[in-house]
C-alpha positions as CSV (number, residue, x, y, z in Angstrom):
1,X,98.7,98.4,140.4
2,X,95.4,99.2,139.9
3,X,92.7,102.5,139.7
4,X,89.1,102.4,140.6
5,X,87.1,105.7,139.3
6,X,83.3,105.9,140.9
7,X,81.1,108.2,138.7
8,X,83.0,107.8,135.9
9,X,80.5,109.8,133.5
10,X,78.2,112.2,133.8
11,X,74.4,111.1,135.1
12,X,73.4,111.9,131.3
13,X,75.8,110.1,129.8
14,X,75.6,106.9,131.9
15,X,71.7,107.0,131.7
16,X,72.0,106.5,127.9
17,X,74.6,103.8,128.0
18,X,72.7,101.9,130.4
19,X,69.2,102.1,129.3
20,X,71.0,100.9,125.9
21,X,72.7,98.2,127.1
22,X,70.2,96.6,129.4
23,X,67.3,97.5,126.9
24,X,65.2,94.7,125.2
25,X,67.1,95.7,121.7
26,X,70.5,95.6,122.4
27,X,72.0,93.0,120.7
28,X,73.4,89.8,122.6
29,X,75.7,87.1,121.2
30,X,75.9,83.7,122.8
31,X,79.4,82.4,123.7
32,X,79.9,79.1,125.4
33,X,83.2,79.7,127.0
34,X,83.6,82.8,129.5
35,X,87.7,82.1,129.4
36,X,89.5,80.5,126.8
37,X,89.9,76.2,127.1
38,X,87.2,76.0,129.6
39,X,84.6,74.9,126.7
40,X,85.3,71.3,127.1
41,X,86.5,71.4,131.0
42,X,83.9,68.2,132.3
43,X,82.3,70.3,135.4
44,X,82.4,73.9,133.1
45,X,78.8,74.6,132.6
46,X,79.8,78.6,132.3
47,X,78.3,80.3,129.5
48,X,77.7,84.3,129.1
49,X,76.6,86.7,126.5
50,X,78.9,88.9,124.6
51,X,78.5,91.6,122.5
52,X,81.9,92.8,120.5
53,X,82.2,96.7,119.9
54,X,85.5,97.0,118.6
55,X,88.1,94.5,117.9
56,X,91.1,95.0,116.2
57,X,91.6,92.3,114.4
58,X,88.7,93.3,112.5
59,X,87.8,96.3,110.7
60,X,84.3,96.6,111.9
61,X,83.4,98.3,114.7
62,X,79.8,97.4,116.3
63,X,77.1,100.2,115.1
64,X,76.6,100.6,118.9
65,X,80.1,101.9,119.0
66,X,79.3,105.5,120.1
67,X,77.5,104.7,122.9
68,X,81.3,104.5,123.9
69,X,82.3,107.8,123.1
70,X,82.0,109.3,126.4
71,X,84.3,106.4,128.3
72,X,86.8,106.9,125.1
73,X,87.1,110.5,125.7
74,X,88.3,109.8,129.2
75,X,90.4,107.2,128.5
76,X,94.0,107.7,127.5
77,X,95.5,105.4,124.9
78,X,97.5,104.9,121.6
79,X,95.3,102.1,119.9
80,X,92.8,100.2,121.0
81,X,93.0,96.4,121.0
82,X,89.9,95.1,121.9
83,X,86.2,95.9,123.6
84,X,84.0,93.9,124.6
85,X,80.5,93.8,126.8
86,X,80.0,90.9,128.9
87,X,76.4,89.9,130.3
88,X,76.8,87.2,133.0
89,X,73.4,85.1,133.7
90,X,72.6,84.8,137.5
91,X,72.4,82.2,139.5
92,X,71.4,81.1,143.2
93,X,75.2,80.5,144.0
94,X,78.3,82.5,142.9
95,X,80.3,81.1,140.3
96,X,83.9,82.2,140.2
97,X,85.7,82.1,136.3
98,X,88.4,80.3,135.6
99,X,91.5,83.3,135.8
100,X,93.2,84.4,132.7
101,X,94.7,87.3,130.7
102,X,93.3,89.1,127.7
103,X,96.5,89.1,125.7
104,X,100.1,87.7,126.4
105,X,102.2,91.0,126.0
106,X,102.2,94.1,127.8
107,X,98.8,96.3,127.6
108,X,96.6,97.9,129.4
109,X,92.6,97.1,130.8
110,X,89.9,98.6,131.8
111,X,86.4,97.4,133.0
112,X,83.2,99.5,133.3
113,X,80.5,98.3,135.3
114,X,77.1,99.2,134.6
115,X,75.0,97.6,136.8
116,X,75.9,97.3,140.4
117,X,75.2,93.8,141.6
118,X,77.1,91.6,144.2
119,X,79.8,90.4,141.3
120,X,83.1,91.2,141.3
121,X,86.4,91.2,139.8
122,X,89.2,89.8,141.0
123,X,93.3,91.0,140.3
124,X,95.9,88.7,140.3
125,X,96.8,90.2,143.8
126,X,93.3,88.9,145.1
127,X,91.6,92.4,145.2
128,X,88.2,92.3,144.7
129,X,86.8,95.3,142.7
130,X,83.0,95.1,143.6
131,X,80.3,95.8,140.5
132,X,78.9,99.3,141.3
133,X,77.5,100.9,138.4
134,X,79.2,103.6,136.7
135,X,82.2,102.6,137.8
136,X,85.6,101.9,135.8
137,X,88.6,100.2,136.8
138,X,91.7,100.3,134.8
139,X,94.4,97.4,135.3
140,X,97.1,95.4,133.8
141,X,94.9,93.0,132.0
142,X,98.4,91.1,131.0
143,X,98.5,89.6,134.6
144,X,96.1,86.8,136.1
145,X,92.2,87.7,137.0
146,X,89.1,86.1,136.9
147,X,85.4,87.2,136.9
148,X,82.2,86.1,138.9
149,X,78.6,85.9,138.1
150,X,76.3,87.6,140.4
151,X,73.2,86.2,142.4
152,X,71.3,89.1,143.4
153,X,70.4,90.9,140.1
154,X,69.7,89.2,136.7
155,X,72.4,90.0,134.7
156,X,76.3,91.6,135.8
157,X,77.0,93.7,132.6
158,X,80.3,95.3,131.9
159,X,82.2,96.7,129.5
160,X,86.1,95.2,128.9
161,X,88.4,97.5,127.3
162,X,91.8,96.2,126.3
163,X,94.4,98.9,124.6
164,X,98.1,100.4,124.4
């Protein structure tokens, strides 16, 4: 089961998320595996950029955190796990990720898109959720799905939200 939200926040409030994310400050960290055990896979040549706002393992939050505000006040939960933004390079052909799960017990997803590009998400079901910016979709993260690059923009940016 599934739940995709178009227009998730206000024009305001998406303007400033965006224009901070895809800006030439915003911090980007390289990470040389987009799923877990696919580092050393012979024909994995995936790579993204990360950047990690909250995690709870941790104690720090990312000083970009409030840029996040606005999706947090929508979002109904008890504690949050984990978020992350993901910037996927480009390329001339679509690369489909390897499918996984976030975490190995029951919890809940949520990915907001902010650029719209011809990426997509797919659920263990096969549903393809397409990129369209300033959109969210929330999801059983616990079950299979896998990510794609896209190949007509530079970068598919979204945010990954993982909580209880």
């Amino acid at each position: 089961m599934y739940e995709v939200i178009d227009n998730f926040l206000s024009k305001d409030d998406f303007n400033i998320l965006k224009k901070n994310m895809l800006g030439s400050h915003f911090p980007w960290y390289f990470s040389n595996e987009i799923t877990e055990g696919t580092k050393d896979e012979k024909l994995s040549k995936d790579y993204y950029m990360i950047h990690s706002f909250y995690n709870k393992n941790d104690n720090d939050k990312s000083k970009h955190f409030e840029l996040l505000k606005p999706i947090l006040n929508k979002i109904s939960f008890n504690a949050l796990l984990r978020i992350k933004g993901n910037l996927y390079n480009h390329s001339e052909k679509l690369i489909y990720h390897k499918k996984h799960i976030d975490y190995d017990y029951k919890h809940n997803g949520a990915i907001f898109f902010v650029n719209s590009n011809d990426g997509f998400t797919i659920l263990d079901d096969d549903t393809k959720i397409e990129s369209i910016e300033n959109r969210i979709l929330f999801f059983d993260s616990s079950k299979l799905h896998n990510s794609t690059n896209c190949t007509n923009e530079k970068v598919r940016v979204n945010i990954n939200f993982n909580f209880i």
